[in-house]
Backbone bond lengths (Angstrom), bond angles and torsions (degrees), N, CA, C in turn:
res aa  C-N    CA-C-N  psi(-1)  N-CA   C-N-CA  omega(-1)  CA-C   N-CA-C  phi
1 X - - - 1.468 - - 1.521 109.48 -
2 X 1.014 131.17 125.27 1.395 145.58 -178.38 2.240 102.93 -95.91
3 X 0.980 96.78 125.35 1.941 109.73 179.03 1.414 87.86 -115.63
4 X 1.407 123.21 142.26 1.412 121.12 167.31 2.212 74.46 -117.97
5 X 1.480 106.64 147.36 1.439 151.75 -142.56 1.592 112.11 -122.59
6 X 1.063 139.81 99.69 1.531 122.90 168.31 1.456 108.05 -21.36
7 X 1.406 110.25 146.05 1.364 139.06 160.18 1.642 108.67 76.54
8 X 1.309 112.62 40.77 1.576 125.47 -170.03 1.534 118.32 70.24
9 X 1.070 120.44 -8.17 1.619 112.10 174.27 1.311 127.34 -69.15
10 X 1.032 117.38 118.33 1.766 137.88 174.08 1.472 105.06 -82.98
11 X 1.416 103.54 140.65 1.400 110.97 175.04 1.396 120.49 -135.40
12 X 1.608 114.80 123.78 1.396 121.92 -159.05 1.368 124.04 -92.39
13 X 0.844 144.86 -169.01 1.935 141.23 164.29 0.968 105.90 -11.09
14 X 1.721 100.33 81.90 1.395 113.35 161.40 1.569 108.19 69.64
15 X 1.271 133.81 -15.79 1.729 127.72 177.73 1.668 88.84 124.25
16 X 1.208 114.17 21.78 1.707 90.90 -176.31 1.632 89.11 -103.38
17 X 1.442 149.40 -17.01 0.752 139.64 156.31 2.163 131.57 -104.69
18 X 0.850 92.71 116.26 1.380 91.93 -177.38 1.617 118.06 -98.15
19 X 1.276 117.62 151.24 1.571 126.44 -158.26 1.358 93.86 -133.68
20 X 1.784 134.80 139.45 1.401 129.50 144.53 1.069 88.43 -161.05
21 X 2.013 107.62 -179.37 1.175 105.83 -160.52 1.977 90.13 -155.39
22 X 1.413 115.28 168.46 1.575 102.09 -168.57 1.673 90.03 -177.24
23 X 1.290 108.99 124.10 1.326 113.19 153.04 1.945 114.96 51.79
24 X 1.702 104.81 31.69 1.127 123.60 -171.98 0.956 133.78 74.05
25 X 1.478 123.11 21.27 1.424 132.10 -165.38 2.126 111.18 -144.05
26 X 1.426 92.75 106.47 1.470 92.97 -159.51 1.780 92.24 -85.35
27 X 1.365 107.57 137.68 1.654 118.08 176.56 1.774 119.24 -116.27
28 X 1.352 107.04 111.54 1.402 108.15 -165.17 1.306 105.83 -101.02
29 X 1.327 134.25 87.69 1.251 135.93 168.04 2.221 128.79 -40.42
30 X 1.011 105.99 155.28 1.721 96.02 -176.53 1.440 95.01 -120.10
31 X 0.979 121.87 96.40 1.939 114.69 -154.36 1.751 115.89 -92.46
32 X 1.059 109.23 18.08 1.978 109.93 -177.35 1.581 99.53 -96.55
33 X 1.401 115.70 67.03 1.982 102.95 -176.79 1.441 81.04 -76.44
34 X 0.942 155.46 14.86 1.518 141.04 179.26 1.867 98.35 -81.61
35 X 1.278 116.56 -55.57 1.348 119.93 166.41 1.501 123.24 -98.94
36 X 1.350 116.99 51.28 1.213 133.04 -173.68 1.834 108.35 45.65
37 X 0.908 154.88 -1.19 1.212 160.65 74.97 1.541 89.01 -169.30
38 X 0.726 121.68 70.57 1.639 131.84 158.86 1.496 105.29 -64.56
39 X 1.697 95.66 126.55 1.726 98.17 166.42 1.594 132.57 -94.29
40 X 1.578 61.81 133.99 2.072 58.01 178.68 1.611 129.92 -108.01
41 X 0.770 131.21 -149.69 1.915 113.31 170.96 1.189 132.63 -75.34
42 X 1.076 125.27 -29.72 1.641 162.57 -179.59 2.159 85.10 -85.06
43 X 0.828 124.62 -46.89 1.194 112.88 173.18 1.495 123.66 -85.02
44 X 1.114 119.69 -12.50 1.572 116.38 177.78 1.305 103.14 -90.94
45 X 1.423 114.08 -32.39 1.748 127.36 -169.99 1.765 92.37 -62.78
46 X 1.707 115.07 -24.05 1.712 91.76 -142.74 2.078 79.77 -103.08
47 X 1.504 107.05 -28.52 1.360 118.60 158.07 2.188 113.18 -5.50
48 X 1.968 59.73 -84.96 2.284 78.35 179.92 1.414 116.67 -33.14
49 X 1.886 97.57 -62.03 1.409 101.20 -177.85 1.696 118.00 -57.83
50 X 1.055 131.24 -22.52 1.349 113.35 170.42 1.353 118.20 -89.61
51 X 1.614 120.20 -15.43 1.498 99.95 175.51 1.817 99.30 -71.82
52 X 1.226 106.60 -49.74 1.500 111.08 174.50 1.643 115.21 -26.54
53 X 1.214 126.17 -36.48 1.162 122.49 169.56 1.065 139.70 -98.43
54 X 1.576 102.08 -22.09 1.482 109.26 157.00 1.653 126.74 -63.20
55 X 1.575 99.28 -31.02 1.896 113.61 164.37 1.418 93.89 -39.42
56 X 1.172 120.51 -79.57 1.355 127.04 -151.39 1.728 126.30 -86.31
57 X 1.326 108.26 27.04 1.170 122.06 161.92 1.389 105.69 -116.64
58 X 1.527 106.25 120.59 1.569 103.53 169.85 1.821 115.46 -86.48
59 X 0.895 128.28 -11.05 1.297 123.23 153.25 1.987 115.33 -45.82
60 X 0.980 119.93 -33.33 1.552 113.90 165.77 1.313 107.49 -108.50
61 X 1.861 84.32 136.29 1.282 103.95 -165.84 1.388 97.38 -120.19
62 X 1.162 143.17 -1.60 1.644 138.97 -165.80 1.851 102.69 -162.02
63 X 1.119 128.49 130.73 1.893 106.11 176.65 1.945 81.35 -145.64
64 X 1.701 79.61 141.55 1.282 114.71 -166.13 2.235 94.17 -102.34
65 X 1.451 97.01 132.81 1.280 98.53 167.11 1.959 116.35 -100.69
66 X 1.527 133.53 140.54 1.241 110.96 178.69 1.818 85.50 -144.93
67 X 1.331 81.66 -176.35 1.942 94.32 179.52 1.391 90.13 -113.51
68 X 0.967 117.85 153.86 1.784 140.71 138.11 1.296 123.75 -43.68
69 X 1.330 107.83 110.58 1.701 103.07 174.08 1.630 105.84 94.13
70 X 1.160 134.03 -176.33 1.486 141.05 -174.13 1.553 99.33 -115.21
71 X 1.145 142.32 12.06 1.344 116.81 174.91 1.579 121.77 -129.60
72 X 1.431 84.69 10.64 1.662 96.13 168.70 1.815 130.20 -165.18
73 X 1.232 106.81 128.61 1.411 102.21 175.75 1.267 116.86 -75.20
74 X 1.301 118.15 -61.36 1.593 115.39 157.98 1.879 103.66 -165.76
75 X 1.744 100.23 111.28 1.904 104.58 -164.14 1.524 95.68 -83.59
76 X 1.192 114.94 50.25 1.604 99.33 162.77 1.460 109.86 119.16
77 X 1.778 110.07 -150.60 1.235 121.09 163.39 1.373 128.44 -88.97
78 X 0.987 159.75 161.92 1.523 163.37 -179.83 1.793 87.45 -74.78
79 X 1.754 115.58 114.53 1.186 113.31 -177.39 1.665 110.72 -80.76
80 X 1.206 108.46 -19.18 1.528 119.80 172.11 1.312 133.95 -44.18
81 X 1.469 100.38 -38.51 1.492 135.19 170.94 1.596 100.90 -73.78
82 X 1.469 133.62 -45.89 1.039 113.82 -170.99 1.433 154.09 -9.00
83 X 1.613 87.75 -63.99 1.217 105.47 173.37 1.718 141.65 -41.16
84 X 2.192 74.22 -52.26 1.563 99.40 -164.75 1.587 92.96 -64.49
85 X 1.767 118.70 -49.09 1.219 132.47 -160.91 1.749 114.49 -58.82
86 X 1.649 113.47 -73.51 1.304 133.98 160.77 1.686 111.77 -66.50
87 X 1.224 123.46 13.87 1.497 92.38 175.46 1.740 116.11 -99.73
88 X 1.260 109.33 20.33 1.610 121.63 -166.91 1.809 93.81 -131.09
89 X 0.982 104.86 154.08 2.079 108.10 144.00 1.223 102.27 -60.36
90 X 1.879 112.82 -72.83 1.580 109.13 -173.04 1.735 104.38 -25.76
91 X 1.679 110.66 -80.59 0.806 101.89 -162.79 1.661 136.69 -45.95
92 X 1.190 101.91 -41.53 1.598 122.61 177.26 2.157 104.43 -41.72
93 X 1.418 98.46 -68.87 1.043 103.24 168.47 1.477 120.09 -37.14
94 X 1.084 117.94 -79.02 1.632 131.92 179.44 1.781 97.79 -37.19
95 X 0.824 148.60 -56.97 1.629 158.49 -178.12 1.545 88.87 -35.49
96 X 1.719 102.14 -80.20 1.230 122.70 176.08 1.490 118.24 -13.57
97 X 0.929 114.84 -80.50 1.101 161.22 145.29 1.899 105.81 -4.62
98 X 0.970 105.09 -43.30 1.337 121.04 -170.09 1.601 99.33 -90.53
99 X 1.281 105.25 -70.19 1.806 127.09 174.77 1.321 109.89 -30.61
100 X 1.385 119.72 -71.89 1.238 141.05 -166.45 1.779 98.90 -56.24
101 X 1.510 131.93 -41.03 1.075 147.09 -157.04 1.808 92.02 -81.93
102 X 1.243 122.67 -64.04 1.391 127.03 172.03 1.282 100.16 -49.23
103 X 1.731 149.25 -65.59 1.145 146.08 -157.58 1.666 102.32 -68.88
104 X 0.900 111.08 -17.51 1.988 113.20 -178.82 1.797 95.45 -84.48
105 X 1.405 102.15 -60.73 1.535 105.48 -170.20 1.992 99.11 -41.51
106 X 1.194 126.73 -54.53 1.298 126.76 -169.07 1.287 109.76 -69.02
107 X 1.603 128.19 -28.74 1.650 102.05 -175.27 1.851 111.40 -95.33
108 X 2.030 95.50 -14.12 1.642 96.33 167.17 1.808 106.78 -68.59
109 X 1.381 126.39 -12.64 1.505 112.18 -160.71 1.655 101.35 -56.08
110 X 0.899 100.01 146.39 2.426 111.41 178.13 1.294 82.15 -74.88
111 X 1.437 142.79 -74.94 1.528 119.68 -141.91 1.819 112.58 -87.64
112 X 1.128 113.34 164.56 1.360 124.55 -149.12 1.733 94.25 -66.80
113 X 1.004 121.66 145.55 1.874 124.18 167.25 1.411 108.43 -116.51
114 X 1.315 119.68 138.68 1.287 151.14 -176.20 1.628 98.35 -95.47
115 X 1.179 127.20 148.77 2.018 120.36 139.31 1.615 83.09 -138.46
116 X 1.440 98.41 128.26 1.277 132.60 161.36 1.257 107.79 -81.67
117 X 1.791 140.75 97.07 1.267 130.35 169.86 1.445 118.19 -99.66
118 X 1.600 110.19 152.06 0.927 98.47 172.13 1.569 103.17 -147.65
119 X 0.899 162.61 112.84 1.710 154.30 177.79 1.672 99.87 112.22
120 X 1.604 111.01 -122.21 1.621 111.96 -167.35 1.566 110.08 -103.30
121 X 1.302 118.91 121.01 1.605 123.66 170.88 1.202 103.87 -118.35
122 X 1.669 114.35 89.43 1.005 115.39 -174.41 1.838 109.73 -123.92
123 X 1.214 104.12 151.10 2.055 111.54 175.09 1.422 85.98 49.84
124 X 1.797 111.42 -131.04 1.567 103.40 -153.19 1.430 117.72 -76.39
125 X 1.428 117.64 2.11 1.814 105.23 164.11 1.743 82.89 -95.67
126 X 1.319 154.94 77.04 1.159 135.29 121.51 1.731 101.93 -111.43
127 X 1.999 90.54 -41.13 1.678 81.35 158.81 1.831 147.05 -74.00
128 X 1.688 100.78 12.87 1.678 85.52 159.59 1.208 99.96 -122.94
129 X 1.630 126.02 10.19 1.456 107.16 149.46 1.291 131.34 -47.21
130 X 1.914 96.37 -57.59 1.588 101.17 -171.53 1.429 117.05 -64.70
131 X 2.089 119.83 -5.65 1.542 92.04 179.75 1.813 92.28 -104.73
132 X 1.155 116.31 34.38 1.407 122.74 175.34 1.779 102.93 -78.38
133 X 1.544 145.41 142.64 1.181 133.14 173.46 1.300 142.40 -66.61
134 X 1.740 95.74 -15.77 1.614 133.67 -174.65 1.573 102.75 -153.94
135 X 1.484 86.63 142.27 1.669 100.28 -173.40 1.490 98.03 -130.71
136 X 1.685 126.63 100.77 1.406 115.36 168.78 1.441 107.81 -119.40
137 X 1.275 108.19 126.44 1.480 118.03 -167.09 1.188 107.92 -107.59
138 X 1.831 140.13 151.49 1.010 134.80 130.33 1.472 130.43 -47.91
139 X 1.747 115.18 169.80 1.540 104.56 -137.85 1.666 71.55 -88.58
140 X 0.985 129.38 -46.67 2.020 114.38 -165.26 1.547 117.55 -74.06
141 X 1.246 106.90 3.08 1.428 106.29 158.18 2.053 134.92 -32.43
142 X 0.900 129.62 143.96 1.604 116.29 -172.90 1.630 79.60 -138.99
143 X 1.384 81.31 158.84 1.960 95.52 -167.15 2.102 92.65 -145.27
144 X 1.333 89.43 161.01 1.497 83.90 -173.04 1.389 112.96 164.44
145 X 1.449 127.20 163.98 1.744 122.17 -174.59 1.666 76.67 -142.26
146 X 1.388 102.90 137.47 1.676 107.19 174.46 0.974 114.83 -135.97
147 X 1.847 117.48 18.92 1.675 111.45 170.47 1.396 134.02 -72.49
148 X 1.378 116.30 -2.21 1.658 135.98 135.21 1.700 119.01 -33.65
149 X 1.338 115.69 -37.71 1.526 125.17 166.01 1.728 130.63 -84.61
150 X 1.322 99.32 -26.26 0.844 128.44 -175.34 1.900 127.28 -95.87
151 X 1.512 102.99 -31.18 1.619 91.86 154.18 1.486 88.40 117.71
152 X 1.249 119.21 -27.99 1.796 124.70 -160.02 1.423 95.39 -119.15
153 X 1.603 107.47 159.10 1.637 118.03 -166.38 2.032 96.82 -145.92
154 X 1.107 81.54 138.60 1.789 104.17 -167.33 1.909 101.84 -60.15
155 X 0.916 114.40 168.78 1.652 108.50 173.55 1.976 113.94 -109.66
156 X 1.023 112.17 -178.63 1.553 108.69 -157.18 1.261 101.48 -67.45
157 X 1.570 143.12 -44.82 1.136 139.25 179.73 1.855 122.73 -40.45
158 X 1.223 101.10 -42.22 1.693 113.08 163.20 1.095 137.05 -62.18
159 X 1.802 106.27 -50.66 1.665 113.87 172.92 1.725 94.70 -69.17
160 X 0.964 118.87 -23.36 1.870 119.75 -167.43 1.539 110.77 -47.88
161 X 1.580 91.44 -56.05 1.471 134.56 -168.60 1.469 95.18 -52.00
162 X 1.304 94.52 -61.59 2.017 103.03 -168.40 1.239 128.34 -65.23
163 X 1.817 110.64 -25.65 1.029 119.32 166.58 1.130 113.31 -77.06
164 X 1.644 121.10 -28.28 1.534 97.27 -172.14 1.694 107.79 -78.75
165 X 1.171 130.54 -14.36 1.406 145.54 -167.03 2.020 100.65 -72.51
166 X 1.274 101.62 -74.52 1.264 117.77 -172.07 1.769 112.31 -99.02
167 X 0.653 122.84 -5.68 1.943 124.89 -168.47 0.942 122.28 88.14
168 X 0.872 140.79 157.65 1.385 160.11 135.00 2.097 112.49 -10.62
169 X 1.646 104.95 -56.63 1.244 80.24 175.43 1.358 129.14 -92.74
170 X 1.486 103.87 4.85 1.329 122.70 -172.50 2.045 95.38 -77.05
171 X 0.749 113.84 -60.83 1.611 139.28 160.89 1.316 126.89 -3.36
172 X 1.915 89.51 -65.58 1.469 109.06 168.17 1.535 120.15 -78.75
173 X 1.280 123.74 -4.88 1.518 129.33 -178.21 1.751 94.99 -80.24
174 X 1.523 88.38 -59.36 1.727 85.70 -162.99 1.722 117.04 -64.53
175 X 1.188 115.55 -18.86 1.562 122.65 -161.96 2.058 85.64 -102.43
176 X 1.128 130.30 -44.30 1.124 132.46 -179.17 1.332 117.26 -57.37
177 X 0.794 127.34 -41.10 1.832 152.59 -135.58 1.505 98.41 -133.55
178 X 0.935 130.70 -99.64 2.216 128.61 150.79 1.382 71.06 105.70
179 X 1.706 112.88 69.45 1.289 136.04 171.22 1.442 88.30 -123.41
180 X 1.746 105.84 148.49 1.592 122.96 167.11 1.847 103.25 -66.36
181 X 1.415 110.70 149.43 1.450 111.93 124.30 1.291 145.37 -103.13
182 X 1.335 155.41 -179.41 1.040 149.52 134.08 1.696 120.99 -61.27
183 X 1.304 118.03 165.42 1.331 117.67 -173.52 1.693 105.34 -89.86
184 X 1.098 119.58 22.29 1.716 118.25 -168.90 1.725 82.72 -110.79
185 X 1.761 106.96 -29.90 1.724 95.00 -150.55 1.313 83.47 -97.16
186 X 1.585 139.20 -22.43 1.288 141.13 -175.25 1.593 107.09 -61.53
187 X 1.330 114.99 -31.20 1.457 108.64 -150.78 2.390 87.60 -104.66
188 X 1.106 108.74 -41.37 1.536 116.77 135.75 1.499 114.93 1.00
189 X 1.254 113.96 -89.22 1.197 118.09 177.26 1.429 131.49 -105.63
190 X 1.568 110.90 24.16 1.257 118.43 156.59 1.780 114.84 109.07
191 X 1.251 97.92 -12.10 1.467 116.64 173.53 1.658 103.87 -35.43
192 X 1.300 109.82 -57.03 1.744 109.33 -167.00 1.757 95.51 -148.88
193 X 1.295 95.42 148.74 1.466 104.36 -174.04 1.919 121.85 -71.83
194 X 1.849 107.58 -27.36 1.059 80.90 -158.87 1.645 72.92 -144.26
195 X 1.501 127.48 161.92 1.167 151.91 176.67 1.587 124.37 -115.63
196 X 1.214 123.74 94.73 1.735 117.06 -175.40 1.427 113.66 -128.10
197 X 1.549 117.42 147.91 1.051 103.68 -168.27 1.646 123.18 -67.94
198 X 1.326 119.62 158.31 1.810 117.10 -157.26 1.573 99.28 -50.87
199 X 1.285 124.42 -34.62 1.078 133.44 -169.05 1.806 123.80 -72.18
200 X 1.467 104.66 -9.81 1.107 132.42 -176.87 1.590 123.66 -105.32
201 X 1.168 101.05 -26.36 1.242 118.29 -150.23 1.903 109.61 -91.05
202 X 1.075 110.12 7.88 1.842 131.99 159.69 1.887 100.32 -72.04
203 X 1.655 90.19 -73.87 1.509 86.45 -168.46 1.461 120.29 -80.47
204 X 1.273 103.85 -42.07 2.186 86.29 145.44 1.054 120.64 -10.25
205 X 1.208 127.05 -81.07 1.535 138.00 -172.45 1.398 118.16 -50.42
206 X 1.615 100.97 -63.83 1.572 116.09 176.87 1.302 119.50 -36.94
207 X 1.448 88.83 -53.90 2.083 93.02 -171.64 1.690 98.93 -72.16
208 X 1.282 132.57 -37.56 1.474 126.74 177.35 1.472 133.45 -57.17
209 X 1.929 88.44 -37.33 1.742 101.97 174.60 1.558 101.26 -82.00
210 X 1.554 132.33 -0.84 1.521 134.11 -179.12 1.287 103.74 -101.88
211 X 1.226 121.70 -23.81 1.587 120.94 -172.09 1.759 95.78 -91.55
212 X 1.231 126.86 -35.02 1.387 112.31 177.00 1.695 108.15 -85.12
213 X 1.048 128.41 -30.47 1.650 139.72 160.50 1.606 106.06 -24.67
214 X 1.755 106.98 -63.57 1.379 123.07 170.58 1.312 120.49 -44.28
215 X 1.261 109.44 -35.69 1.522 96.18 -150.89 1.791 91.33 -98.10
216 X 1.571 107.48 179.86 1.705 125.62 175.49 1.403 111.08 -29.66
217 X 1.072 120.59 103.41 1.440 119.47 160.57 1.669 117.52 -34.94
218 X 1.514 103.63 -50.64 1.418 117.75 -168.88 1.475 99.24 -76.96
219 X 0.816 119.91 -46.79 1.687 117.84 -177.72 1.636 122.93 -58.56
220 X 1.504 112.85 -40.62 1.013 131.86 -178.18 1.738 97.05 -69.82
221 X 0.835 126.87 -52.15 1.584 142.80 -170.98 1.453 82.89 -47.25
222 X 1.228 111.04 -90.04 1.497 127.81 -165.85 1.625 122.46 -56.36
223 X 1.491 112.17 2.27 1.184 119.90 164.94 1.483 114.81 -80.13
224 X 2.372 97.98 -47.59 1.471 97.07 -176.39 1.237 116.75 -61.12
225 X 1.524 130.18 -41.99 1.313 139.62 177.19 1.308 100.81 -44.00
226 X 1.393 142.56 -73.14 1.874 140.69 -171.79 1.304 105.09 -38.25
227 X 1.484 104.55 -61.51 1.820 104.12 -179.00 1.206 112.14 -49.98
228 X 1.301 114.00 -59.93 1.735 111.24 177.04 1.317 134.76 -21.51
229 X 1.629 94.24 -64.94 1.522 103.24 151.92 1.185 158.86 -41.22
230 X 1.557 101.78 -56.44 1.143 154.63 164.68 2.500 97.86 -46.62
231 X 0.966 100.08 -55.17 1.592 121.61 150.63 1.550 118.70 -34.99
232 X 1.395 106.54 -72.65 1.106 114.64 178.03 1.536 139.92 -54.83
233 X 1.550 88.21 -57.49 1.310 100.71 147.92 1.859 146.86 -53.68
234 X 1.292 103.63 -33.15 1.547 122.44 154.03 1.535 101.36 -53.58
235 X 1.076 109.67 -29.89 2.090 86.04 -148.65 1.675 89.70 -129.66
236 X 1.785 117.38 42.25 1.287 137.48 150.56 1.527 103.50 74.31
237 X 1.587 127.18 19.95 1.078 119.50 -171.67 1.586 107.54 -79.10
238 X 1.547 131.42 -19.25 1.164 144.15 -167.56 1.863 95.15 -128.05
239 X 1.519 105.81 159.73 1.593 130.07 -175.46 1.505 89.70 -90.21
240 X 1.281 115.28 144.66 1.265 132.63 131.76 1.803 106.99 71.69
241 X 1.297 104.64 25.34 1.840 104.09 178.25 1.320 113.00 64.00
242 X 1.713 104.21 27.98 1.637 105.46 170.13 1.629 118.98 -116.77
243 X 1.134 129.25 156.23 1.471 95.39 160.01 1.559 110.23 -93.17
244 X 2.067 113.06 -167.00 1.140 93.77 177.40 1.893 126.84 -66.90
245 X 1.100 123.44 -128.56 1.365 123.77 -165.18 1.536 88.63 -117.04
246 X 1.382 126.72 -61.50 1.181 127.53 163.03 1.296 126.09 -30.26
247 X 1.327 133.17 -61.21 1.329 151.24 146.84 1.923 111.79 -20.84
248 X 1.426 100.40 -75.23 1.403 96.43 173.04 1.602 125.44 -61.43
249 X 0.744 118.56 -34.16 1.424 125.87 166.27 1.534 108.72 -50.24
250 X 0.897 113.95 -70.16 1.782 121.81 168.33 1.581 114.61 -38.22
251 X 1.292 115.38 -39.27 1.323 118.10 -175.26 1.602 107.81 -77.80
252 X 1.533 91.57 -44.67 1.945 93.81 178.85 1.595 110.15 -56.54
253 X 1.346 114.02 -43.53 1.609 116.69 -172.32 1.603 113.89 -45.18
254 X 2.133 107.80 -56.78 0.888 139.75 -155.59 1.759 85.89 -70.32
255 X 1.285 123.23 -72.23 1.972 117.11 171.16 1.434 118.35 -21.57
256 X 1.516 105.36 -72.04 0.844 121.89 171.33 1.641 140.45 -50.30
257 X 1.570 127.27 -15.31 1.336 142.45 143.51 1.334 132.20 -74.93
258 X 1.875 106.38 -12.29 0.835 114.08 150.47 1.437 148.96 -88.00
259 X 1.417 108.90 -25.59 1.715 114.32 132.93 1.407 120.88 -22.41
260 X 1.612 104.40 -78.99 1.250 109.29 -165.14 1.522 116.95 -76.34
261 X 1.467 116.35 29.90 1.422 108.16 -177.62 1.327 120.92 -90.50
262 X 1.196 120.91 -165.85 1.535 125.20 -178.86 1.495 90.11 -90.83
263 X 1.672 118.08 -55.30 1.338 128.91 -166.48 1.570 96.21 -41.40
264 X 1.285 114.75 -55.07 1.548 121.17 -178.65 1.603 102.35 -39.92
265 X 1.441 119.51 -79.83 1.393 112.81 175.93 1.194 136.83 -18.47
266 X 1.928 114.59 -45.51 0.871 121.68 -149.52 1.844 101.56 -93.26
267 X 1.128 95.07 -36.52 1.499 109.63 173.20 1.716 119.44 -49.38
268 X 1.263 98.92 -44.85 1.700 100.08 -178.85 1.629 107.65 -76.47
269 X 1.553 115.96 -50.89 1.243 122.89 141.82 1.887 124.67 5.35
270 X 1.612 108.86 -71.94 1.346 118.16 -136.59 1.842 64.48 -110.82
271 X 0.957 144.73 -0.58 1.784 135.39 -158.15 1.430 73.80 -116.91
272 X 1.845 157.33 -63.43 0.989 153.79 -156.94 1.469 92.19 -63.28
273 X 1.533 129.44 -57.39 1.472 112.62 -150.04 1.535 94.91 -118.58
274 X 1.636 102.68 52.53 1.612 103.02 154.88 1.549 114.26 52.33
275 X 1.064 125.28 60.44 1.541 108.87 -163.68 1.960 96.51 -168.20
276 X 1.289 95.98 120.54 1.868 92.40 164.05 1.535 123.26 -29.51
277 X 0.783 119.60 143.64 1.646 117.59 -171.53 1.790 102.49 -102.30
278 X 1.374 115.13 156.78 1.564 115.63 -170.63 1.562 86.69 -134.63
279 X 1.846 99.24 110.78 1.324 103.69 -176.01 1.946 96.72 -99.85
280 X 1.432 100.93 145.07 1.281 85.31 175.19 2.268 103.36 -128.43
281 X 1.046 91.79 42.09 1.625 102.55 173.38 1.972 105.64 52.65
282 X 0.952 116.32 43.34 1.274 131.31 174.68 1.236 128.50 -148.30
């Protein structure tokens, strides 16, 4: 059931997910701090629906993911569910299946993603960190994959993710071992880009998800798309340091609309007469 909330807030599965949006920057809350915000199905389902809507509002231009409360970004799966979820193949699969589908929806999203961490990002909140675009964590954060303890093993899209982030041997420690890190050793080996203290780590974000908010809609677009690629291609997904034909084509369009934009105009414009520029994604 979805409640839309005074002051733009949407409310998802039941209140375990929360949705709002402010000054171009849509913020998707993970709302169970009661179980460190562990997701559960009813929460990944309500997940979709808000990136889904945040796609399609052009008023957001950047959306920031965070947990509820200080002691967790998101520790995993809802262990409660276990049973019902992992206690079959069918079932296991079907979960899978589900997870993997939310973790695709977030690294295909066009506008830029934030994860705001702060406490435990562990198993599947480590996997929608990594398809998050920026990872800024507080400094007591713990990071980690623990389905080594647990009996169950992640599917290729995740280990993919991790390897391309941290390496290969970095990879095999954490998935081998389904030992914690700290956020000093996370950011170390590439886990997350930037480290601030917990106390910091609001307006960190804020001013970062406002400084990309600001800038070219079109440009920003067409940056994430290059990297993307640019990704893919690194980590042998494309022949010969190209992407596919489809792919490049998309990238030329996306350059190329940005030339011909207004935003373009306005930019050289507002850069001639000294003055912030007012991009309006056109």
């Amino acid at each position: 059931m979805d409640v839309v909330r005074p002051y733009g807030e949407r409310v998802y599965a039941e209140g375990r997910m929360l949705a709002e949006s402010d000054e171009g920057v849509g913020l998707i809350t993970f709302n169970q701090p009661q179980k460190r915000n562990a997701m559960s199905v009813d929460m990944w389902e309500g997940f979709g629906k808000i990136l889904d809507a945040f796609a399609d509002d052009p008023d957001i231009r950047v959306v920031v993911l965070t947990g509820a409360g200080n002691k967790a970004f998101v520790s995993g799966g809802d262990i409660s569910q276990f049973e019902k979820e992992h206690g079959s193949r069918n079932a296991q699969a079907e979960y899978e299946k589900m997870t993997s589908a939310g973790r695709a929806k977030v690294a295909a999203f066009a506008k830029p993603v934030i994860a705001r961490i702060r406490g435990y990002c562990l198993g599947g909140g480590l996997g929608i960190a990594m398809n998050a675009d920026i990872r800024i964590a507080g400094v007591d954060s713990e990071f980690g994959i623990t389905s080594a303890r647990l009996g169950i093993a992640y599917g290729f899209d995740m280990v993919q993710k991790l390897v391309a982030l941290v390496g290969p041997a970095h990879a095999r420690m954490l998935l081998y071992s389904a030992t914690r890190i700290d956020a000093r050793e996370a950011q170390r080996i590439g886990l997350v880009n930037r480290v601030v203290p917990d106390e910091e780590l609001s307006d960190v974000v804020v001013d970062l998800a406002r400084t990309i908010a600001d800038n070219a809609p079109l440009s920003v677009a067409a940056a994430k798309l290059a990297v993307t690629q640019a990704a893919a291609t690194q980590a042998g997904a494309t022949q010969a340091g190209a992407g596919s034909g489809r792919e490049d084509e998309a990238l030329q369009k996306a350059v190329a609309a940005c030339f011909e934009s207004e935003d373009a105009r306005e930019g050289r414009t507002a850069f001639l007469e000294k003055r912030a520029p007012r991009f309006q994604g056109r």
